[in-house]
VOVOMI-696613 format. One record per residue (C-alpha): residue number from 1; residue in three letters; chain; x, y, z. Coordinates in pm, 1 decimal, padded with zeros to 6 digits, always signed. Each point is the difference from the previous one (the first is absolute). Last residue first. Example, Ala and Ser with C-alpha at 12.3 -4.5 7.8 and 13.67 -1.06 7.14 Angstrom:
# VOVOMI-696613
<2, 'SER', 'A', <+01367.0, -00106.0, +00714.0>>
<1, 'ALA', 'A', <-00137.0, -00344.0, +00066.0>>
//
This chain:
# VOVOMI-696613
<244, 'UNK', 'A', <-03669.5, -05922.8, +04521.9>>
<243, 'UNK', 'A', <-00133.4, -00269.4, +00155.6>>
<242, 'UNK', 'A', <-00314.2, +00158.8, +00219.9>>
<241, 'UNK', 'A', <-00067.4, +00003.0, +00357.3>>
<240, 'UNK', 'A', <-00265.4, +00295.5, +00068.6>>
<239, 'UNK', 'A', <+00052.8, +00290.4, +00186.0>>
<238, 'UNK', 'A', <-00268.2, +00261.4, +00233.7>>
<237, 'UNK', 'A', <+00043.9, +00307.4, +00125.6>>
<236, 'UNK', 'A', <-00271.5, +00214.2, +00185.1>>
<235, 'UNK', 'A', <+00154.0, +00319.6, +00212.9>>
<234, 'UNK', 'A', <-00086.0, +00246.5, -00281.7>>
<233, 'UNK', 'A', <-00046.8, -00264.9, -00355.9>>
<232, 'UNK', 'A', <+00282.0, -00192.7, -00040.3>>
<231, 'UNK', 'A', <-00036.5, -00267.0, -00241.9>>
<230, 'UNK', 'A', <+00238.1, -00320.4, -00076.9>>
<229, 'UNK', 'A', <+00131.1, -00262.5, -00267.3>>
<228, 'UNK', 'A', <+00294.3, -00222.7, +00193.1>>
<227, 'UNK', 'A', <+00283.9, -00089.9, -00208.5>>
<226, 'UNK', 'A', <+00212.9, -00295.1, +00022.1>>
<225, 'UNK', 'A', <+00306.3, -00103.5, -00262.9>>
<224, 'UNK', 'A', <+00259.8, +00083.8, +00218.5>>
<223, 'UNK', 'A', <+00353.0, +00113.1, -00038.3>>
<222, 'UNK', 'A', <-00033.4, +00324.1, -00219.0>>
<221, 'UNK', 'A', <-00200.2, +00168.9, +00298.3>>
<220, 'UNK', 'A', <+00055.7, -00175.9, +00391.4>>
<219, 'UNK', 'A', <-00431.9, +00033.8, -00009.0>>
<218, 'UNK', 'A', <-00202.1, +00156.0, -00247.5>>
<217, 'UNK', 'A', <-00332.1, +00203.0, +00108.8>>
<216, 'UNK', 'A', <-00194.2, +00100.7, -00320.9>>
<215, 'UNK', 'A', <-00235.7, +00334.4, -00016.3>>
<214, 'UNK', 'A', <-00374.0, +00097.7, +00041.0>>
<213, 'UNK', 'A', <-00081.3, +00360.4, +00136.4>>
<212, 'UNK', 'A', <-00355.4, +00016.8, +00070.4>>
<211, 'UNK', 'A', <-00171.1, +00354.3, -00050.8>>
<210, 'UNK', 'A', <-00376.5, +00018.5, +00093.5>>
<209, 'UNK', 'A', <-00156.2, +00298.4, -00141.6>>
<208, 'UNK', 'A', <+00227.2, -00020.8, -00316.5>>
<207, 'UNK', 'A', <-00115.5, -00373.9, -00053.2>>
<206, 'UNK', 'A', <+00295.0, -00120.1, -00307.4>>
<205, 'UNK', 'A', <+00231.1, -00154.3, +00272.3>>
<204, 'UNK', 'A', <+00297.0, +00126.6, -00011.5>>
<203, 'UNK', 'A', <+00337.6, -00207.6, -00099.8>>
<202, 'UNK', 'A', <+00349.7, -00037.3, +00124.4>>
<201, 'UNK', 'A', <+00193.9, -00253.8, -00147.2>>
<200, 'UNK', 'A', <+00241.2, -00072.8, +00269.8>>
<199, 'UNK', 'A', <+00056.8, -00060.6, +00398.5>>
<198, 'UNK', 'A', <+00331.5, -00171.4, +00086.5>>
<197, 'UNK', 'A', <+00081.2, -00216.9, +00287.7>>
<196, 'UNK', 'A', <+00330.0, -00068.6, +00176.0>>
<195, 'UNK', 'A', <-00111.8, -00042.9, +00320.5>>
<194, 'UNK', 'A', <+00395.5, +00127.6, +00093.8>>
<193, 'UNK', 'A', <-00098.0, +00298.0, -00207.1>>
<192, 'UNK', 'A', <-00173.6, +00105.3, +00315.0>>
<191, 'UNK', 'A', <-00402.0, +00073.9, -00121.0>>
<190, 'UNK', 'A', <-00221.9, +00308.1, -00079.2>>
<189, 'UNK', 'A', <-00351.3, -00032.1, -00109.5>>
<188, 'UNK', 'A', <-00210.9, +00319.6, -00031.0>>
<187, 'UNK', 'A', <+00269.8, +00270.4, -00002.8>>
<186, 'UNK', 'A', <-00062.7, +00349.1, -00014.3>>
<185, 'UNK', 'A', <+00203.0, +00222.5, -00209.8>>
<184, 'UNK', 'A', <+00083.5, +00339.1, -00021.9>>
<183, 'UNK', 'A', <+00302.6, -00097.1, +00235.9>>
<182, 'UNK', 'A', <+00165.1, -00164.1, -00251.1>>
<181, 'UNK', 'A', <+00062.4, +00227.3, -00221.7>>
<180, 'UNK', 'A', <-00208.2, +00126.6, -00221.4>>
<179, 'UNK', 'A', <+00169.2, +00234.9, -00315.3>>
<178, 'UNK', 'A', <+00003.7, +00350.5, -00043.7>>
<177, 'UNK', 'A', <-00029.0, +00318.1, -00266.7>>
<176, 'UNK', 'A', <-00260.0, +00167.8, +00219.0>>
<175, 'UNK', 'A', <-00348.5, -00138.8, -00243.4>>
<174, 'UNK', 'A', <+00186.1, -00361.0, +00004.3>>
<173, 'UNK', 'A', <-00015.3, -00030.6, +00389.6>>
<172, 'UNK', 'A', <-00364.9, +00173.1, +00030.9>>
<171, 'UNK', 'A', <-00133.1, -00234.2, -00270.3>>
<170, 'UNK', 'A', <+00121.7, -00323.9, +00210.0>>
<169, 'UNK', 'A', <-00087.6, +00140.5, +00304.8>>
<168, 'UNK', 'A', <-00376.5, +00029.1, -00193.7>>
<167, 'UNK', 'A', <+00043.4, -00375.1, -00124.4>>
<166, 'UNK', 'A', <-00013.6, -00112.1, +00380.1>>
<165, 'UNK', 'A', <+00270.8, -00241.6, +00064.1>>
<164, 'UNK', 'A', <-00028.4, -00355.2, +00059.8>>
<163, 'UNK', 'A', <+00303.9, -00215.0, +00118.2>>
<162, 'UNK', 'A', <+00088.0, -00423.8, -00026.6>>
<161, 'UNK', 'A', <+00339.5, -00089.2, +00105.3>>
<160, 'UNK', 'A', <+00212.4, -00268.4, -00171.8>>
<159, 'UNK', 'A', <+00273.2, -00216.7, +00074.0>>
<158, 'UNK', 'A', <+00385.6, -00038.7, -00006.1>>
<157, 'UNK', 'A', <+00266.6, -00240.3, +00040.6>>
<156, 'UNK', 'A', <-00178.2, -00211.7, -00219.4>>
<155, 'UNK', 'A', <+00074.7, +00193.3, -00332.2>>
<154, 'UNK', 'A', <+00355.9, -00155.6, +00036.1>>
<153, 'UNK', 'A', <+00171.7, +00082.2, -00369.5>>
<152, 'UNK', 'A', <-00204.5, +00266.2, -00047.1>>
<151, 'UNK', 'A', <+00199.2, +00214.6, +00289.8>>
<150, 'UNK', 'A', <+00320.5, -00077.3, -00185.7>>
<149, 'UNK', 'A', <+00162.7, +00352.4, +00033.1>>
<148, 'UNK', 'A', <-00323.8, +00232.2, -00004.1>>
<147, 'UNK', 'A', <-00242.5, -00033.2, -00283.4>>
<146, 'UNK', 'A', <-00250.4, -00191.8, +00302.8>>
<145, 'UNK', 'A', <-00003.5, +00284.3, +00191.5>>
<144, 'UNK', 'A', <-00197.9, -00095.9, +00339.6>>
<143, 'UNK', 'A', <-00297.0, -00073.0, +00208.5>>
<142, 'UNK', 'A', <-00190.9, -00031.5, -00274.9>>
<141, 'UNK', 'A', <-00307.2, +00206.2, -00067.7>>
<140, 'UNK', 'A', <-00352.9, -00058.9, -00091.1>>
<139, 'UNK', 'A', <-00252.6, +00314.3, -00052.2>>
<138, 'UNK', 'A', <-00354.5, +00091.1, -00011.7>>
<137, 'UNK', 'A', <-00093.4, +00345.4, -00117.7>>
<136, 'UNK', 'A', <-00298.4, +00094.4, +00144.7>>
<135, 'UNK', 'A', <-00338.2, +00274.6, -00075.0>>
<134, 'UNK', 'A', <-00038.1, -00068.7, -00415.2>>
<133, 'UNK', 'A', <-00324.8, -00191.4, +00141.4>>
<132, 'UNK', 'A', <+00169.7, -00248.7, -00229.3>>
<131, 'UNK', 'A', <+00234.3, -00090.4, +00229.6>>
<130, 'UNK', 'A', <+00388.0, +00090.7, -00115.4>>
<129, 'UNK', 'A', <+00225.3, -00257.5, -00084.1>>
<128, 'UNK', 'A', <+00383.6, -00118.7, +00110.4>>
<127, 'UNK', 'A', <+00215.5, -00264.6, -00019.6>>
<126, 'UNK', 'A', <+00361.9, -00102.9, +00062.3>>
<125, 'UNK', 'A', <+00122.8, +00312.0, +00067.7>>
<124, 'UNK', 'A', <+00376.2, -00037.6, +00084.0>>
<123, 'UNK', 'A', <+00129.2, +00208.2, +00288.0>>
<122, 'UNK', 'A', <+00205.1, +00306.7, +00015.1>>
<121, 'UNK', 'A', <-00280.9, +00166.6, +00095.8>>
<120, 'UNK', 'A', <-00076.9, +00303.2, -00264.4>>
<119, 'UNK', 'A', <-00372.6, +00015.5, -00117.0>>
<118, 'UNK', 'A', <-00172.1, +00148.8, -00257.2>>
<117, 'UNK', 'A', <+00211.3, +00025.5, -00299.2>>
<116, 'UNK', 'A', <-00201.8, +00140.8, -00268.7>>
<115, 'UNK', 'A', <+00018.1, +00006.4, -00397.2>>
<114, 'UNK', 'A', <-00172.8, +00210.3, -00224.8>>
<113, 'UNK', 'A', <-00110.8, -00180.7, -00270.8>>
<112, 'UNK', 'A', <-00240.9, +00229.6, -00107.6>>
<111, 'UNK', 'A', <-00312.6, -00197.3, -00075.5>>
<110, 'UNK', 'A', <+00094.9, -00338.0, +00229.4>>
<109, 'UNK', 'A', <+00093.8, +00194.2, +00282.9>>
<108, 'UNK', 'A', <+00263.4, -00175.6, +00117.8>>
<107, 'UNK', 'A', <+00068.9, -00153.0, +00366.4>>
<106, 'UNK', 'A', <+00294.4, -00080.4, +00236.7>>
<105, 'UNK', 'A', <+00065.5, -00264.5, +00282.4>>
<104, 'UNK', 'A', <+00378.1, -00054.0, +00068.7>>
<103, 'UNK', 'A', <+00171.5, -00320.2, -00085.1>>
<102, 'UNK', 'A', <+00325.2, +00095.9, +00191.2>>
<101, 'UNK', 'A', <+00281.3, +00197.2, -00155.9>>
<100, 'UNK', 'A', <+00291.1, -00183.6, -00053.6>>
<99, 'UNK', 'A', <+00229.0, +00152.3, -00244.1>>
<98, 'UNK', 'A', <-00202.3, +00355.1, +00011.8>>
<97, 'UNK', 'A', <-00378.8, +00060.9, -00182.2>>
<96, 'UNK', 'A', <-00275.3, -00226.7, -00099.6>>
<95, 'UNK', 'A', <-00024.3, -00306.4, +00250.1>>
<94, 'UNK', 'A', <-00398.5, -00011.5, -00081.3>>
<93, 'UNK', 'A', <-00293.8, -00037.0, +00141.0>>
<92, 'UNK', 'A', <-00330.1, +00031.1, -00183.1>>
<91, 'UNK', 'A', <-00314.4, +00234.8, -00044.1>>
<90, 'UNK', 'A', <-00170.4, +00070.2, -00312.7>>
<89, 'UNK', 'A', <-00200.3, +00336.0, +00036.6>>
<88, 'UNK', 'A', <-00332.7, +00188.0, -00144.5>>
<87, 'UNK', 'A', <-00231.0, -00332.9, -00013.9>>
<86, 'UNK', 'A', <-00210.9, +00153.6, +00291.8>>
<85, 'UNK', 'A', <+00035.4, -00314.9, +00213.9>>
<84, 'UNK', 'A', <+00396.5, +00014.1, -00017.2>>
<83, 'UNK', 'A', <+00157.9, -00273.2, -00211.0>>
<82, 'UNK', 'A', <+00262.8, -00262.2, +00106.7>>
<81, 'UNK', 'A', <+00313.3, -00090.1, -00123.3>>
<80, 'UNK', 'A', <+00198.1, -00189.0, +00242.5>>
<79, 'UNK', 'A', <+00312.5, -00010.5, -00258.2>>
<78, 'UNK', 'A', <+00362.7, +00211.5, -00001.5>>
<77, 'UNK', 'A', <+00354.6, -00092.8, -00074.7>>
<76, 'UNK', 'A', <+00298.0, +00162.2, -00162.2>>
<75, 'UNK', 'A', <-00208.5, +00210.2, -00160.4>>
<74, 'UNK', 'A', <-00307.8, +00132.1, +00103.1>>
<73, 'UNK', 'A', <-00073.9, +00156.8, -00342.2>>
<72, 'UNK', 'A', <-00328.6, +00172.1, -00058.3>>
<71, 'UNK', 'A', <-00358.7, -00006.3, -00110.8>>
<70, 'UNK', 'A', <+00078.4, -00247.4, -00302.2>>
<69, 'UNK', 'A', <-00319.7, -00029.2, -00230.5>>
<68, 'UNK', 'A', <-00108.2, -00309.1, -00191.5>>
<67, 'UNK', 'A', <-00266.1, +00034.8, -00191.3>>
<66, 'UNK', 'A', <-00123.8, -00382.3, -00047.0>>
<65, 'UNK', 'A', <+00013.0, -00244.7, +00239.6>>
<64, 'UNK', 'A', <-00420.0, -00070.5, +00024.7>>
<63, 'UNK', 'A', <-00053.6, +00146.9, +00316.0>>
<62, 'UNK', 'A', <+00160.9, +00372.4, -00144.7>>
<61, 'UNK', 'A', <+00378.8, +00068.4, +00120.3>>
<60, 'UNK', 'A', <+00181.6, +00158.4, +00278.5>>
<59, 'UNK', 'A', <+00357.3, -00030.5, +00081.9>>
<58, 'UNK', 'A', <+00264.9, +00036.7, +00300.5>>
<57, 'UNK', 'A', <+00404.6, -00080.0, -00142.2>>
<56, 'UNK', 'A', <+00221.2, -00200.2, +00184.8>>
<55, 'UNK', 'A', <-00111.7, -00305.7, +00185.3>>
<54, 'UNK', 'A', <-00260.0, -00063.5, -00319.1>>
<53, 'UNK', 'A', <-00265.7, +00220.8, +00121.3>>
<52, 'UNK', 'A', <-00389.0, -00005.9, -00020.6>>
<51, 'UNK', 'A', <-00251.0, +00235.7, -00026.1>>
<50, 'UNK', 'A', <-00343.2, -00140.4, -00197.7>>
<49, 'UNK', 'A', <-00272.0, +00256.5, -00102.2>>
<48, 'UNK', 'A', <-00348.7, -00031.2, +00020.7>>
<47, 'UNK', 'A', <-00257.6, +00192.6, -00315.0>>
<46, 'UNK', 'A', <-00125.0, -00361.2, -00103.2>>
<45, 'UNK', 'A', <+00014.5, -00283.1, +00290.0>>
<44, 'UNK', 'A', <-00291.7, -00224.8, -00010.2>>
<43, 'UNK', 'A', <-00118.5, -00059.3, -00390.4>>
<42, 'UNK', 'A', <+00356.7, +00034.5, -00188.2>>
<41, 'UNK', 'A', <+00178.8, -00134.3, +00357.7>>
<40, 'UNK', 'A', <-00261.5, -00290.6, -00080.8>>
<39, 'UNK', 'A', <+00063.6, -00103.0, -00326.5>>
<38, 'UNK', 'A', <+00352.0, +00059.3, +00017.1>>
<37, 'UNK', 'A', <-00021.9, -00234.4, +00277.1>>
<36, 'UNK', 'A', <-00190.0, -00276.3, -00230.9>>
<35, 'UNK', 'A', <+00221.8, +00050.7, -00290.1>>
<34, 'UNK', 'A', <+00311.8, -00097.0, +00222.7>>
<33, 'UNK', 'A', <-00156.5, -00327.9, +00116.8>>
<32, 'UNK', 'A', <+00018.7, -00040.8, +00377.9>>
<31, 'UNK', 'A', <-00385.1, -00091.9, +00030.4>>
<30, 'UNK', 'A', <-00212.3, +00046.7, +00356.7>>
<29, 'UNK', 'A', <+00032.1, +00346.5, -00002.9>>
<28, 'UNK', 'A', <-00038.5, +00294.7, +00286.8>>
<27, 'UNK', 'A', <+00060.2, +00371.6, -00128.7>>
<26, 'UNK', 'A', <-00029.1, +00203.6, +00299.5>>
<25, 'UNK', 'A', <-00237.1, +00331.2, -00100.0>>
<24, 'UNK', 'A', <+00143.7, +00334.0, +00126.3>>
<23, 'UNK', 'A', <-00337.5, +00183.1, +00113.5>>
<22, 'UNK', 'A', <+00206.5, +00133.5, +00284.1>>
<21, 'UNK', 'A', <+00223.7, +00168.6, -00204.8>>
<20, 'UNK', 'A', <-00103.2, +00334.2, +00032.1>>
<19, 'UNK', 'A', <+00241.4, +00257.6, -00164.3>>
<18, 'UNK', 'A', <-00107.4, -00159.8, -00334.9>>
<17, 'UNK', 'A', <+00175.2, -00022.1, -00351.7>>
<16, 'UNK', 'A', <+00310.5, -00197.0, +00167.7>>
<15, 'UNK', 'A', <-00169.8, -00267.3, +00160.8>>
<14, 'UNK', 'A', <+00234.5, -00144.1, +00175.3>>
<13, 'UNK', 'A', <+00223.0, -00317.6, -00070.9>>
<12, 'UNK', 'A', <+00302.8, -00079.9, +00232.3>>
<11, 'UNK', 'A', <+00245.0, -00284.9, -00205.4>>
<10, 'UNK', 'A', <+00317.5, -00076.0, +00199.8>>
<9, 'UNK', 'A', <+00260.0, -00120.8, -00160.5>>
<8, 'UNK', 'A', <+00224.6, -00224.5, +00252.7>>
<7, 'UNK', 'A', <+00290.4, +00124.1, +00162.5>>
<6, 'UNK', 'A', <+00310.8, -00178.4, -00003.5>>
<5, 'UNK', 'A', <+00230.5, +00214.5, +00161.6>>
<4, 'UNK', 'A', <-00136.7, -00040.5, +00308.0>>
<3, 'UNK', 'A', <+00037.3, -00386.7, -00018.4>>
<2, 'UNK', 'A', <-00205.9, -00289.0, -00140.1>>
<1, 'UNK', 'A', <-00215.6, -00209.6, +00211.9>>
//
């Protein structure tokens, strides 16, 4: 498992033409070929948009790769795209600002570009996405810096705690010039960093009346190759042993 500086691209489609995406259609294909998903994105996925980053800059672009369109520069690092449910932000973390900064969550307005930090912990964001009821803003966060010194070096001294925040504290922050802070937050799984697990990619359920956060549980992170696949729904959870 590669480190925090080497994020994967993450590809979040919406439907871009539509505040209501819960007629999204999820392309399913028995064939790899590449004229056989072109095929279907043409037929399954016209007016969505894809955002994605490249650990520095955040980007959106059409379901077939063309019209590319940077939404803004998170340079020296940023990733964890996802979309909000009315298609009118990107959000993402990045370590934008001073030597060091932490991978703080932002978002972009993907018509003016205007750019938003949300947050301020002094923590890395590892993931974060809002339901699709537009009501909570689900959020992973390290127990530490990892820019700092040689943090990155030993990710397993830390772990991960799992928060929700309602979208309207949120608004309220950004509408008064502010960033959460911790204590906006509520956490929903919260463990010593000497169990040394982690709890990624952050995903909603598409059911706006019954909101299911899904995410990935990684224990001793960078040294193991074992990932657990689990919901939390109110006081339900439930994993399931995968290899990662």
């Amino acid at each position: 498992m590669s480190s925090i500086y080497k994020l994967i691209m993450v590809l979040t489609i919406i439907n871009f033409t539509s505040c209501n995406n819960e007629d999204m259609d999820v392309v399913t294909t028995n064939t790899t070929t590449e004229t056989t998903l072109k095929q279907e994105i043409a037929t399954h996925l016209v007016g969505h948009k894809i955002a994605f980053g490249d650990t520095q800059k955040i980007y959106m672009m059409n379901t077939d790769g063309s019209a590319v369109e940077e939404l803004t520069n998170g340079e020296p690092i940023s990733g964890y795209v996802s979309w909000s449910p009315d298609a009118k932000y990107v959000y993402f973390a990045s370590a934008k600002g001073e030597a060091e900064s932490a991978l703080e969550a932002f978002r972009v307005h993907v018509q003016t570009k205007e750019l938003t930090k949300i947050l301020n912990f002094g923590l890395d964001v590892r993931s974060l996405d809002v339901s699709l009821d537009g009501q909570t803003l689900a959020i992973s966060v390290i127990t530490g810096n990892s820019n700092i010194g040689n943090n990155n070096d030993n990710l397993t001294q830390f772990s991960t705690n799992l928060y929700t925040v309602p979208v309207t504290s949120v608004e309220a922050k950004i509408a008064s010039g502010n960033q959460l802070v911790m204590s906006d937050l509520t956490a929903i799984q919260s463990i010593p960093n000497s169990d040394q697990f982690w709890y990624e990619e952050l995903s909603w359920n598409h059911d706006a009346s019954n909101p299911i956060l899904a995410y990935t549980e990684t224990w001793r992170y960078d040294e193991d190759e074992v990932s657990y696949k689990c919901i939390y729904h109110k006081t339900r959870r439930k994993c399931k042993y995968i290899n990662s």
